[in-house]
C-alpha positions, 0 to 999 in steps of 0.5 A: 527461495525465488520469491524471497530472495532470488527475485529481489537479488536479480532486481537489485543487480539490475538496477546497480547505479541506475536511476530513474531517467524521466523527463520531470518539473522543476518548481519554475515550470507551470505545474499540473494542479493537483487534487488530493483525495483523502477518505477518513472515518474518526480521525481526529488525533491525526487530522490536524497534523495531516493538514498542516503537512499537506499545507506546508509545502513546495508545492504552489498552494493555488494548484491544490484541492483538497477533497476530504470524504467524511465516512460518517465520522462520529468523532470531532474530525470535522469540527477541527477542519472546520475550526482550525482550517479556513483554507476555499481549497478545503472541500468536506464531503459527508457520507452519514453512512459507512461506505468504506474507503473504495466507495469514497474514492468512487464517488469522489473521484466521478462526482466532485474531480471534473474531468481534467488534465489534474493529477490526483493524490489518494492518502490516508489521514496519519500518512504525513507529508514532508514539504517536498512530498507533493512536488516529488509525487508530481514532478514525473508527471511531465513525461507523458507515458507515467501514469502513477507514482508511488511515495516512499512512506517510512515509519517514524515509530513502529512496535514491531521491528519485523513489520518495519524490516519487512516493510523496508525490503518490500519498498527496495524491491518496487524502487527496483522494479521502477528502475528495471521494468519502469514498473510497480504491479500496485501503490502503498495505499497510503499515499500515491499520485495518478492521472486523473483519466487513469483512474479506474473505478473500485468494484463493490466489496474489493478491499485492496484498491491500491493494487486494483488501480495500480494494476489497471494503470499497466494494462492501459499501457502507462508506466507505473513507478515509486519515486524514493524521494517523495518521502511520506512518515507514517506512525506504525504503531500496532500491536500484534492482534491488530496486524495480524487481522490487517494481514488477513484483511490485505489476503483476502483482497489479494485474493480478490485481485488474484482472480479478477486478474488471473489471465495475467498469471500464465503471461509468462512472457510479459513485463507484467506477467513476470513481475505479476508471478515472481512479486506476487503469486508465489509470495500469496501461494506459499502457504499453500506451496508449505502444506504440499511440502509438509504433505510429502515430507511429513512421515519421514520427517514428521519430528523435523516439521513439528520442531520447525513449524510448531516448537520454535516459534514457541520458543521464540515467544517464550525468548521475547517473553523474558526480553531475549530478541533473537533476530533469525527466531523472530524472523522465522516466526513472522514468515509463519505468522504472516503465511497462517494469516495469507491461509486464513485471507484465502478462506474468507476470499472462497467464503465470499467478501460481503463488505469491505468497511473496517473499522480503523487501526487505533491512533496514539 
């Protein structure tokens, strides 16, 4: 109930007729070059249109670097960059063998991006820019104390009505935590801008790197925000089997984080602990929190648990089978799904995380 819900209410009383107040660029100004990062493994049904969004921007052209990391593709991805991309701000590295999307960063990021005053934008291939993206993710940058900003990534088509709500409230509560605590704990992966000396290297075999850099932008002292108007689209477009393996992927590296940054679970007291405790912990200790209350309840109430927990979500596939959508059914079915798929996350986590190379979500 505090996690889900009272958490975010408190947020967005706070945050009620406030917006971010930074210092920020205008197009006049002289801008801070910027590169972009984008580690990517057989994307060739989306890298064209990728690009294209890159390239059609606000943003002045001669400011941009595009570092792309070839995880050995085995498609025709770069033979399109090469064909239809002429551009010397364009720069291919090729791994020819699997690295996975953290060590891409790692090795661009210290290898390839001397150090400098640049912003960096890490973003994957099918996360696609609007010509204001990149002038949205940079324009805070001229307050000195931001360190990260995240995009606002909304789906232009998604199958699953409920990972797109759940996605929407997850989006309004970090612009929320932007406006109240000048706070965000981690990014969207998919599309975020950091300060090139704020970015922290990737420990071997971590899986969720977002929330890892993100975390360490606010333990150096740098405030860390979502700006809602560096709007990115992204095509959701997966089917159950799939994103209920993403979220056992997304747990285990919870996990990982979870315990690298533990100390920061009992700092009741911080900022950071709070929003550390209240957006997090809780959410990734629910199941956990679910199986004690099953636990105490379970002989008195045994009936009662079995309805709730193992007949109505049978009840609500056998509805969507026939075509019938009812809305708190469905609803409820994700929390549980989502919650078995956080459990599953855990054991692999204790198993111990061997590597962190996935083959990627299937395109249209």
């Amino acid at each position: 109930m505090y996690a889900y819900i009272l958490y975010p209410i408190l947020l967005r009383k706070k945050a009620d007729n406030q917006t971010l107040e930074f210092d920020a660029y205008s197009l006049k100004d002289e801008l801070p070059d910027v590169h972009i990062v984008m580690p990517i493994c057989n994307e060739e049904k989306v890298i064209e249109k990728k690009l294209h969004s890159i390239f059609n921007t606000s943003y002045p052209l001669d400011k941009i670097q595009l570092f792309i990391g070839l995880d050995n593709c085995t498609d025709n991805t770069k033979n399109i960059i090469q064909a239809k991309f002429k551009q010397s701000n364009i720069q291919l590295i090729e791994f020819h063998e699997r690295q996975g999307k953290p060590a891409i960063l790692n090795q661009i990021v210290e290898q390839h991006i001397p150090t400098s005053n640049a912003i960096l934008i890490i973003t994957d291939a099918d996360v696609f820019f609007t010509e204001n993206t990149l002038f949205e993710l940079v324009k805070y940058f001229k307050y000195p104390e931001i360190g990260l900003v995240d995009s606002n990534i909304q789906a232009s088509k998604i199958d699953n009505t409920h990972e797109k709500d759940y996605w929407n409230y997850e989006t309004a509560i970090k612009i929320n935590e932007s406006i109240v605590f000048h706070k965000i704990l981690g990014p969207s992966g998919g599309c975020y801008a950091i300060r090139k000396e704020l970015f922290t290297g990737i420990p071997a075999n971590f899986i969720v790197d977002d929330f890892y850099i993100g975390f360490n932008v606010l333990l150096k002292k740098y405030k860390s925000i979502l700006n809602k108007n560096a709007v990115c689209v992204e095509d959701i477009v997966t089917n159950w089997k799939q994103e209920f393996v993403r979220k056992i992927r997304i747990s285990t590296g919870n996990f990982q984080n979870l315990w690298y940054f533990k100390k920061y679970a009992f700092q009741f007291h911080s900022e950071v602990g709070f929003m550390f405790i209240s957006h997090k912990i809780i959410r990734w200790k629910t199941p956990f929190l679910l199986l004690i209350i099953y636990y105490l309840f379970l002989l008195e109430y045994t009936l009662f648990i079995l309805i709730v927990t193992l007949f109505l979500p049978i009840i609500d596939l056998l509805l969507f089978t026939f075509g019938v959508k009812f809305k708190p059914l469905r609803q409820f079915h994700y929390f549980i799904c989502m919650n078995i798929a956080v459990f599953i996350g855990f054991i692999k986590f204790c198993k111990g995380v061997k590597t962190n190379v996935w083959q990627p979500t299937s395109r249209n």
